[in-house]
C-alpha positions in Angstrom: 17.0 8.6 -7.7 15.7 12.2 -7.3 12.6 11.4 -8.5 12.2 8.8 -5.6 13.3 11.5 -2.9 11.3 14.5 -4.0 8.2 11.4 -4.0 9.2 10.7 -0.6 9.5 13.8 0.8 5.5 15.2 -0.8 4.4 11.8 1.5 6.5 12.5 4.6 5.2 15.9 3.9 1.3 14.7 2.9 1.3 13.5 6.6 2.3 15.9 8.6 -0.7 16.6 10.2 -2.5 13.1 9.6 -4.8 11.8 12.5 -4.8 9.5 14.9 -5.0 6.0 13.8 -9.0 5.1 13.7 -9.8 8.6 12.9 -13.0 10.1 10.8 -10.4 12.0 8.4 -8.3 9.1 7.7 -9.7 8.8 4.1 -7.2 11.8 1.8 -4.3 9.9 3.8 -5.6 6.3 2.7 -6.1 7.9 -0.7 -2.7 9.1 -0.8 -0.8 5.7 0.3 -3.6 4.0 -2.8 -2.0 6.5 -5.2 1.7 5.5 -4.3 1.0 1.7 -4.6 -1.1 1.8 -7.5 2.5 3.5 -8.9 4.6 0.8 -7.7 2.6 -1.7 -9.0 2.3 -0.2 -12.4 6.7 0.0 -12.4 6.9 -3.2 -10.9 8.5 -2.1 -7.8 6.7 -4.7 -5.5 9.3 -3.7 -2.7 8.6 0.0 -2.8 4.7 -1.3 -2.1 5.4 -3.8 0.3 7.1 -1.0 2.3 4.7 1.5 2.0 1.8 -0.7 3.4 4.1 -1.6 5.8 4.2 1.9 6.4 0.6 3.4 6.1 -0.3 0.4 8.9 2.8 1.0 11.1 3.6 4.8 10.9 0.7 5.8 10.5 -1.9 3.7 11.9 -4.2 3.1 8.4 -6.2 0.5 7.9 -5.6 -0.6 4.3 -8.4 -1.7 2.0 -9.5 -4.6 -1.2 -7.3 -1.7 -3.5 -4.5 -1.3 -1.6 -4.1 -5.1 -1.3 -4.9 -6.0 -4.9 -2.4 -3.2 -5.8 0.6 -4.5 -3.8 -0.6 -8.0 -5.0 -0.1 -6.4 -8.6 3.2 -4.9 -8.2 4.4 -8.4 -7.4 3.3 -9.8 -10.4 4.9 -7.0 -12.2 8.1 -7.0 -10.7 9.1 -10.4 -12.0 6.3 -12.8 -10.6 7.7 -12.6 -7.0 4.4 -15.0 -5.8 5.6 -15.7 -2.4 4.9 -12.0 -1.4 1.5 -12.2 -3.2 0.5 -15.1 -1.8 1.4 -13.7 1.9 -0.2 -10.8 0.9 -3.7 -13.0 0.1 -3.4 -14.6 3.5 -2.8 -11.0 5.2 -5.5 -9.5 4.1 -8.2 -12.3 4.9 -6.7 -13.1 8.2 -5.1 -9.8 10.0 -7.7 -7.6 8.4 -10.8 -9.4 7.7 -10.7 -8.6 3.7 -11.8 -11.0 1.3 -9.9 -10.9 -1.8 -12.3 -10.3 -5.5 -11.3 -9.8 -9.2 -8.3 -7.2 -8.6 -6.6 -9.4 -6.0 -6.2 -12.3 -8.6 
């Protein structure tokens, strides 16, 4: 559990001068928010990176990418096949953002 809060405050603190959403210099933040999901999905902890997209989209106004998707997509697998999520996750990215899925997304 101390691992998770020293994690969460370096991103609380990784933000705290990010830009406005649809900024030039949104690219370390995205960067940041790939790292933290590509973690999840690697410890199956599909609800720790279904609440950080939620996050990087919400809080912070980031657009995430293919990577981000696929990644989120993989921490479901991981965490006990939870498909429901992955398959809203599939139909998220093609619809709200315009993504289509490749290789890493299956």
């Amino acid at each position: 559990h101390g691992l998770r809060v020293q994690r969460r405050a370096w991103l609380d603190g990784a933000f705290a001068g990010a830009p406005a959403a649809g900024g030039e210099e949104q690219g370390p933040y995205v960067a940041t928010y790939t790292t933290e999901i590509i973690a999840c999905a690697q410890r199956g902890d599909w609800k720790g990176a279904l609440r950080l997209l939620e996050e990087m989209q919400m809080k912070h106004g980031l657009a995430p990418n293919a990577i981000i998707y696929s990644a989120a997509i993989a921490a479901c697998a991981n965490g006990g096949g939870k498909w429901k999520p992955a398959l809203a996750l599939l139909e998220e990215m093609q619809e709200k953002h315009g993504i289509a899925p490749d290789e890493r997304s299956y």
